[in-house]
C-alpha positions in Angstrom: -58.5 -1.5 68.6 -59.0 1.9 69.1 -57.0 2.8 66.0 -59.3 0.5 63.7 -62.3 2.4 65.1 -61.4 5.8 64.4 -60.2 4.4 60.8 -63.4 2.9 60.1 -65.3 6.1 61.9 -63.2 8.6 59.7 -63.8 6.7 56.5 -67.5 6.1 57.0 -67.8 9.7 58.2 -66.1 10.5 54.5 -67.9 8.6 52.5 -71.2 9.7 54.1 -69.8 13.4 53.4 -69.2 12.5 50.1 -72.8 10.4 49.5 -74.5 13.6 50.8 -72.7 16.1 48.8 -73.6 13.8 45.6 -77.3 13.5 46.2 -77.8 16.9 47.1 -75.9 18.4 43.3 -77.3 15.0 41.7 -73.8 14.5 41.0 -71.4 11.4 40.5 -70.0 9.9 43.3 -66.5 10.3 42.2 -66.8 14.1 41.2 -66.3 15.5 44.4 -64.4 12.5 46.1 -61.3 14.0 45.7 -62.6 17.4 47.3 -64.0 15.4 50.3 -60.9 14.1 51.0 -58.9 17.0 50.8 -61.3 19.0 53.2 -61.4 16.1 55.6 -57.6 15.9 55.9 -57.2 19.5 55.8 -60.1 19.5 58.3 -58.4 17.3 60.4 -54.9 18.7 60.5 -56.7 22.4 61.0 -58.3 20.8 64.5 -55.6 18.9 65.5 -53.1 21.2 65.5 -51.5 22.6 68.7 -49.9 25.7 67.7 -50.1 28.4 64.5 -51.7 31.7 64.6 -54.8 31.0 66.3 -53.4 29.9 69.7 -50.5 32.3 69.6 -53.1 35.3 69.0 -55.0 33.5 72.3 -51.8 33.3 74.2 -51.2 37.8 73.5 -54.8 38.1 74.3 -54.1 35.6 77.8 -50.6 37.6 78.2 -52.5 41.0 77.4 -55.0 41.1 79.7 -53.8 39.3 82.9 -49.8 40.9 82.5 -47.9 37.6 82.7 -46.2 36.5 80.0 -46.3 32.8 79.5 -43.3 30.7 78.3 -43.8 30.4 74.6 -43.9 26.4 73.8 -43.0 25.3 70.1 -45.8 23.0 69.4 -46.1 20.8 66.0 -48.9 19.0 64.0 -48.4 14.9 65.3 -50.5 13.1 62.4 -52.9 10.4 63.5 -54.6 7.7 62.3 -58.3 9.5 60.9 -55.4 11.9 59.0 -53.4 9.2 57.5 -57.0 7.9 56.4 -58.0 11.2 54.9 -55.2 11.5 52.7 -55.2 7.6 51.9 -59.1 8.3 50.6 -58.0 11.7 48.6 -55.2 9.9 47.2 -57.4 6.9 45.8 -60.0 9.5 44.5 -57.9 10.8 42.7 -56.3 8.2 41.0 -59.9 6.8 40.5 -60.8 10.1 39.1 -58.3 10.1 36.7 -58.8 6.8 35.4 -62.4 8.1 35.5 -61.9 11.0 33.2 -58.8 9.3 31.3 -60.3 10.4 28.0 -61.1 13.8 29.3 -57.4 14.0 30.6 -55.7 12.6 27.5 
């Protein structure tokens, strides 16, 4: 159950994004979809990440100061549901965006 909710959170939480974005460059809806979707999963991954350079530079500045050096863990990105959604909605942007803009393309 608690999957479904985040789904439905992340994808209302996009398309309000998305909604906002479109009213405020009087815009088409589908112009910036696929850009929305993109930042959201990018967004997402960025957050959910355990590890990369932020949290190593943390860890020197943790070792630097106090002098005990911690046990260096190798963490990973685990993808999760609102991540899976943001690329599902990027995904079907832009496939609606190019049959959009087909003539524009071809």
């Amino acid at each position: 159950m608690k999957k479904v909710i985040v789904a439905i959170a992340t994808l209302a939480i996009l398309v309000a994004v998305n909604y906002g974005i479109t009213i405020l460059f009087n815009q088409n809806y589908i112009d910036f979809s696929f850009v929305v979707g993109m930042l959201g999963a990018v967004t997402i991954r960025f957050f959910n990440s355990s590890g990369g350079y932020t949290s190593k530079n943390l860890e020197m500045i943790g070792q630097g100061i106090t002098g005990i050096k911690m046990e260096q863990q190798d963490k990973k990105f685990e993808p999760n549901v609102a991540f899976y959604i943001a690329i599902l909605y990027c995904v079907v942007a832009l496939i609606v965006t190019f049959f959009y803009y087909k003539d524009y393309f071809i």
